[in-house]
Backbone as CSV, one residue per row, in Angstrom:
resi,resn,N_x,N_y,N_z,CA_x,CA_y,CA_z,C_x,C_y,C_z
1,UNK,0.826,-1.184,0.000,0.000,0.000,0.000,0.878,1.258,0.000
2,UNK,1.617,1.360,0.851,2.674,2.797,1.178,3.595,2.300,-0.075
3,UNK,4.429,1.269,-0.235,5.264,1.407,-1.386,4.385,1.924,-2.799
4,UNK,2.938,1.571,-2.661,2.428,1.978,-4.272,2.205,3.717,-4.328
5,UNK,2.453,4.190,-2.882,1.712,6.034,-3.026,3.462,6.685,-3.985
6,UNK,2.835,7.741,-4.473,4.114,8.734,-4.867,4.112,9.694,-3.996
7,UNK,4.416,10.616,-3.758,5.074,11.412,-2.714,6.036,12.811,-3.921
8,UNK,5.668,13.056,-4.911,5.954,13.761,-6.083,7.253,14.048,-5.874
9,UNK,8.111,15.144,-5.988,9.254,15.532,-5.923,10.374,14.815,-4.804
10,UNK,9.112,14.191,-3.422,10.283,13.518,-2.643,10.107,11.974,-3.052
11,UNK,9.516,11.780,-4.004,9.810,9.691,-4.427,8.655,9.066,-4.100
12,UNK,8.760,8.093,-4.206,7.901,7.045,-4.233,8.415,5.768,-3.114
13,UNK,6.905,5.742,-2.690,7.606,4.732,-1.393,7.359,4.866,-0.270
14,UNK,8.245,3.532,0.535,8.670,4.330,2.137,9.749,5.353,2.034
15,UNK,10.397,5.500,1.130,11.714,6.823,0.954,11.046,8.063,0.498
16,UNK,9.855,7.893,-0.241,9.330,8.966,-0.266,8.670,9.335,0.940
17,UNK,7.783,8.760,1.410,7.307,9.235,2.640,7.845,9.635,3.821
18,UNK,9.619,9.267,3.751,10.281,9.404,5.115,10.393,10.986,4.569
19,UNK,11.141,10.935,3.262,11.608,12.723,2.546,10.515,13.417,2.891
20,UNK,9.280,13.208,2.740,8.119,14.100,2.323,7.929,14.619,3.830
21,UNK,7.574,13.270,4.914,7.626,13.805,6.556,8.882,14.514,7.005
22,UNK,10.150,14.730,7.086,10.869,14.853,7.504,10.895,16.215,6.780
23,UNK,10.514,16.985,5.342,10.223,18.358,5.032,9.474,19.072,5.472
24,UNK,8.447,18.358,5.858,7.069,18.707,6.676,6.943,18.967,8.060
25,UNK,8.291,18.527,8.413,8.435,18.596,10.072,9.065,20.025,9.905
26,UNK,10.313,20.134,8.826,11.210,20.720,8.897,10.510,22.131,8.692
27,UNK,9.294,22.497,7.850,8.513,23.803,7.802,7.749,23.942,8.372
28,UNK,7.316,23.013,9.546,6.512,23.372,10.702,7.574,23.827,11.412
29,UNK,8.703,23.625,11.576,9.766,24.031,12.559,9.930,25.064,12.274
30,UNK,10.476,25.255,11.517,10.487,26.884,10.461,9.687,27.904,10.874
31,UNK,8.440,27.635,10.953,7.548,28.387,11.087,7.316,28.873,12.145
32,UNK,7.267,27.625,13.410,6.880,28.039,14.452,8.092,28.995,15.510
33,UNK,9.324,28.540,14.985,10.521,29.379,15.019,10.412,31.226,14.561
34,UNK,9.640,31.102,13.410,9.338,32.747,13.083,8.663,33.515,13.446
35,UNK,7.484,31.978,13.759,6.596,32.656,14.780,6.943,33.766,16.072
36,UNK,7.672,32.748,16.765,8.347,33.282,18.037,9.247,34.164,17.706
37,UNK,10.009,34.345,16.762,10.824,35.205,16.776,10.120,36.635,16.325
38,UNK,8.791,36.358,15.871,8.053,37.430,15.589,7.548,38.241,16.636
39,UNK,6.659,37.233,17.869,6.388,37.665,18.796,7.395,38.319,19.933
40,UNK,8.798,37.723,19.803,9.653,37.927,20.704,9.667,39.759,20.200
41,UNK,9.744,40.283,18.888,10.056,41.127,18.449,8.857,42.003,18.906
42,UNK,7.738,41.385,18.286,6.567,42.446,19.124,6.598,42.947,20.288
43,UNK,6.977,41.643,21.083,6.422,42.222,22.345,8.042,42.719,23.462
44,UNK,8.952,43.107,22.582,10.404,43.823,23.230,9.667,45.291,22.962
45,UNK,10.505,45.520,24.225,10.540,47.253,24.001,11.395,47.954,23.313
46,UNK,11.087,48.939,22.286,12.338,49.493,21.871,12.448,50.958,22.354
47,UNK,13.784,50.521,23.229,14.683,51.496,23.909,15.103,52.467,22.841
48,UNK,15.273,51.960,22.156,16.249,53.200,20.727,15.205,54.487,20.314
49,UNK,14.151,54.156,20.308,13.352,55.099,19.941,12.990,56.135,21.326
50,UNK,13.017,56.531,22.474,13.079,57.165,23.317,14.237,57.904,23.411
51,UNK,15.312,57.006,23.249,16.700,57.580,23.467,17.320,58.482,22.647
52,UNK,16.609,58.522,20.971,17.060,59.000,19.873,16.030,60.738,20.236
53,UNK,14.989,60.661,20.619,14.003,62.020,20.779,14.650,63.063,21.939
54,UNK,14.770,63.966,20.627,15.211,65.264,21.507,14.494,65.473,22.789
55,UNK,15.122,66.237,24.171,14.064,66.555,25.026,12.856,67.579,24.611
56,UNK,11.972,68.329,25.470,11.239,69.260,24.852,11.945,70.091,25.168
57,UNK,12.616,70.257,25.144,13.540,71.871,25.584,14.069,72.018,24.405
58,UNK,13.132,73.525,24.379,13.951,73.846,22.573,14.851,74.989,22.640
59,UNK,14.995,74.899,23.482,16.121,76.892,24.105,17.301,76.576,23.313
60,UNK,17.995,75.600,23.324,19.238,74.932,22.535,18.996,75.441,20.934
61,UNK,17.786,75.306,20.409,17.935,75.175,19.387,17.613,76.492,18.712
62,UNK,18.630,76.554,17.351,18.619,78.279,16.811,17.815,77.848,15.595
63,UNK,16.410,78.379,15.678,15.787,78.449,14.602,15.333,79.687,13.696
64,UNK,16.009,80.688,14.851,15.713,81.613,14.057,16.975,82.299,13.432
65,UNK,18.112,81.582,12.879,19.673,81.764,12.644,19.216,81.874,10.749
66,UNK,20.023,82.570,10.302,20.508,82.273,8.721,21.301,81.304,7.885
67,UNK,20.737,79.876,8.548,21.814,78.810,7.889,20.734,78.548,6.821
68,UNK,19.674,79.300,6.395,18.917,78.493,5.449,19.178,79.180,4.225
């Protein structure tokens, strides 16, 4: 029965079926790996963006100068 299935690009067989499961594991792994690395990314804080914003203190700054 299993030796008569094809399994297309991974063969025919029990060799196909080991190739075909063992790809199938391998892009569920994949996935659920991006998953997390997705969520890990969502749910970090990003520090860089606070740290990069001027304070509100604009006394520093010459906007009313002739560099334009």
């Amino acid at each position: 029965m299993l030796k008569d299935m094809d399994f297309g690009v991974y063969g025919k067989g029990v060799d196909g079926y080991v190739h075909y499961s063992l790809a199938m594991d391998r892009i569920r792994e994949e996935e659920e790996n991006r998953k997390a690395l997705m969520d890990e990314f969502d749910n970090d804080e990003d520090n860089s963006d606070s740290d990069d914003l001027d304070s509100d203190d604009f006394a520093s700054d010459d906007f009313g100068g002739d560099d334009f």
